[in-house]
C-alpha positions in Angstrom: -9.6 -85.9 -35.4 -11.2 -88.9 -33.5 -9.1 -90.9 -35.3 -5.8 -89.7 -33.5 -8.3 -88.9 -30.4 -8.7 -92.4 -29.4 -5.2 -93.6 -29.7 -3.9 -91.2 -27.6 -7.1 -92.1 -25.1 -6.0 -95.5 -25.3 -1.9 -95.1 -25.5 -2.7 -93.0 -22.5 -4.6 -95.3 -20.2 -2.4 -98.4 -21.2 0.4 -95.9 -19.7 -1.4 -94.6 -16.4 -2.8 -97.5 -15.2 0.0 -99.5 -13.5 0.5 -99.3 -10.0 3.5 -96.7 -9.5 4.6 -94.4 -6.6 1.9 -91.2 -8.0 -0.9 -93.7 -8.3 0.1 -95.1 -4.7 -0.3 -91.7 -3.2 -3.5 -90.7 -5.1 -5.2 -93.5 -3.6 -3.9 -93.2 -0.2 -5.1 -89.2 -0.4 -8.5 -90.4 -1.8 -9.2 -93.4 1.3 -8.1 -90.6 3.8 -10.3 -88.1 1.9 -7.7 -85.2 2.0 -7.0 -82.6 -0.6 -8.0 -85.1 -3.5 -9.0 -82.5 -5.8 -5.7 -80.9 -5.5 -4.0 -83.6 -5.9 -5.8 -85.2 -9.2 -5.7 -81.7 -10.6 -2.2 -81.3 -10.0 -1.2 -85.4 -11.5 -3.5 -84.3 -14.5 -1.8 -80.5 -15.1 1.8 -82.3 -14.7 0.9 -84.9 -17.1 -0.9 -82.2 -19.3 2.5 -80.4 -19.8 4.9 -83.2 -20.0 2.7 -84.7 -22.9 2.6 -81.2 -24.4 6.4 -81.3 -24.2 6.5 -84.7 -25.6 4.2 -84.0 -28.4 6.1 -80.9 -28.9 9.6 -82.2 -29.4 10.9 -82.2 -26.2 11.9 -86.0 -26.4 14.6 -85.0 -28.0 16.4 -83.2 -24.8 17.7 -86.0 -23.2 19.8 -86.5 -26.5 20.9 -83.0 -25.9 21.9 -83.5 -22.5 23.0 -87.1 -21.5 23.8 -86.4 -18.0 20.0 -85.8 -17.3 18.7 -88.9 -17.6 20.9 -90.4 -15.0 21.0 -87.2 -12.6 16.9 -87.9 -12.6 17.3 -91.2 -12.0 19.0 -91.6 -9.0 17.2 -88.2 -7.9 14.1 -90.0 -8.1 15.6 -93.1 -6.6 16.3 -91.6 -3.6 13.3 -90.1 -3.1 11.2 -92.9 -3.8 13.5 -94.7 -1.0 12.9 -92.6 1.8 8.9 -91.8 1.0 9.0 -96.4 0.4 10.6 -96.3 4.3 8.3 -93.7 5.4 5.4 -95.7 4.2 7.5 -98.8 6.0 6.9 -97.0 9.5 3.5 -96.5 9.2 2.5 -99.7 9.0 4.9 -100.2 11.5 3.2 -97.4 14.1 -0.3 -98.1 12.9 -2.4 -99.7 15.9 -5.9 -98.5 14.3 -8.6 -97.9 11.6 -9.1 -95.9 8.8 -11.1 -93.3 10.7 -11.0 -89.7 8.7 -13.0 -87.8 11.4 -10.3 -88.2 13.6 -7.3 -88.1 11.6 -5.0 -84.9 11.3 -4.6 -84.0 7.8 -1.6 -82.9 6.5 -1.1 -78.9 5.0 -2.2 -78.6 1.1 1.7 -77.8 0.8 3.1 -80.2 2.4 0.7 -82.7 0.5 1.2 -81.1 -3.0 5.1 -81.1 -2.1 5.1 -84.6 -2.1 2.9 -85.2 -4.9 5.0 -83.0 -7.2 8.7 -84.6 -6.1 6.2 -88.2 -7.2 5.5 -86.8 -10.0 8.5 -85.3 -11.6 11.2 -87.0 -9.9 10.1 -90.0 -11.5 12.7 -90.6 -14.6 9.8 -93.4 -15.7 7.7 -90.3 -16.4 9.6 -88.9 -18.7 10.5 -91.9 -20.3 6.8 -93.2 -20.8 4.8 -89.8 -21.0 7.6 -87.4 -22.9 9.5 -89.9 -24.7 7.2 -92.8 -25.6 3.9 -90.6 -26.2 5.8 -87.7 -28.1 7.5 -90.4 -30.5 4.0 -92.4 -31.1 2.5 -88.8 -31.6 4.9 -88.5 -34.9 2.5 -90.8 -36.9 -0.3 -88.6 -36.3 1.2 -85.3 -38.4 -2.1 -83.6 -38.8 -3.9 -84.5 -35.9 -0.7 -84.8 -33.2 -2.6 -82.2 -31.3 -6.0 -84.8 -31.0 -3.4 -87.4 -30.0 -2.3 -85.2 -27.1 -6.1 -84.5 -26.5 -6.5 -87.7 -26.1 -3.5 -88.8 -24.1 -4.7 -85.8 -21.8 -8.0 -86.8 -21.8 -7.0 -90.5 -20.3 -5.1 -88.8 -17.3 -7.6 -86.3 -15.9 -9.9 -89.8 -16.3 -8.0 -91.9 -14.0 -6.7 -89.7 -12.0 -10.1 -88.3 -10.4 -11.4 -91.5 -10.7 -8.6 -93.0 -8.6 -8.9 -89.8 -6.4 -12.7 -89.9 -6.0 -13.3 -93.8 -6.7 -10.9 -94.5 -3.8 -13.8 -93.7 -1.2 -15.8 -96.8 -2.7 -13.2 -98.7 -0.9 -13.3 -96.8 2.5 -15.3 -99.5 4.5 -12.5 -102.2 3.8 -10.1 -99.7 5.3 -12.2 -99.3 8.4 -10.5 -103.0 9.6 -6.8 -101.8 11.0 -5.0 -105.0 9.0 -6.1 -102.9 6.0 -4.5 -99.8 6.2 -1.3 -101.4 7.4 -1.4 -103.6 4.4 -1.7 -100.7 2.4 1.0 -98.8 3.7 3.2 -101.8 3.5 2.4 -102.5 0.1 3.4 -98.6 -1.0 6.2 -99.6 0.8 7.1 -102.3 -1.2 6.1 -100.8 -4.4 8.4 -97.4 -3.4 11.6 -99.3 -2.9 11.1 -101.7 -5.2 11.1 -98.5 -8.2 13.8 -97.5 -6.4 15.8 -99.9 -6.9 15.2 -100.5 -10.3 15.7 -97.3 -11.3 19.8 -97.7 -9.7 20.0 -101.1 -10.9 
């Protein structure tokens, strides 16, 4: 059991760790401090299910139906475009500090909206958590389940500890230059995915 545990720990982490347009938002929810355990919960439960599909055979969908892959892709693209210029005009607008006792949140729907279309508009998603983690899980016969523990496992991790983590970091964001270098560089990250997912 351990045995397929850990590489699915480890596969997972290796996967999650980059700096993408879910990761982007997580941390900008956890520095403002709003709706940060809805928003890890909801990263982990999404990647919970795709790696169930992945582990479960799924992969093999997008063999099934070609046309997905690039409807997804430029779906995603488009959305990652507008949130990157979105991002863009914030930094753009901002004249001020991170200061979350006077900032408006936004609506638990609204937020979770968004976090969903970053989530499972992403084509990489699939790619890396159904495709890639469902075909490694194929050397694991009798313990594929552990390996999708384990893959699991490495999400809920770094997702609540990007989420909750992110408020070690809160001080630095108190200096206006901060936040607007933060916003442009979701920016830049945003459009950049965007345009190599059309590319």
């Amino acid at each position: 059991m351990l045995s397929a545990f850990l590489p699915g720990l480890l596969l997972g982490l290796s996967l999650i760790v980059a700096i993408g347009a879910q990761n982007a938002f997580v941390l900008r929810q956890g520095l403002r401090g709003e709706h940060v355990l809805a928003v890890c919960a909801t990263c982990a439960v999404s990647d919970a299910l795709l790696i169930l599909a992945g582990v479960g055979g799924f992969a093999q969908a997008a063999q099934w139906l070609p046309w997905l892959e690039t409807a997804t892709r430029y779906a995603g693209a488009a959305f990652l475009l507008v949130y990157g210029l979105r991002s863009f005009r914030s930094a753009w607008r901002a004249g001020g500090a991170l200061d979350p006792a006077s900032a408006v949140p936004a609506g638990l729907g609204a937020t979770l909206a968004t976090c969903l279309a970053l989530t499972w508009l992403n084509p990489h998603v699939y790619l890396d958590t159904v495709v890639l983690v469902g075909s490694v899980s194929t050397q694991f016969a009798e313990g594929k389940h552990a390996f999708a523990l384990g893959a699991m496992t490495a999400s809920l991790l770094f997702f609540f500890a990007l989420g909750y983590g992110a408020r070690l970091l809160r001080p630095v964001f108190a200096r206006p230059g901060a936040w607007r270098a933060l916003d442009t560089g979701i920016g830049l990250v945003m459009c950049a995915i965007a345009v190599n997912l059309v590319a």
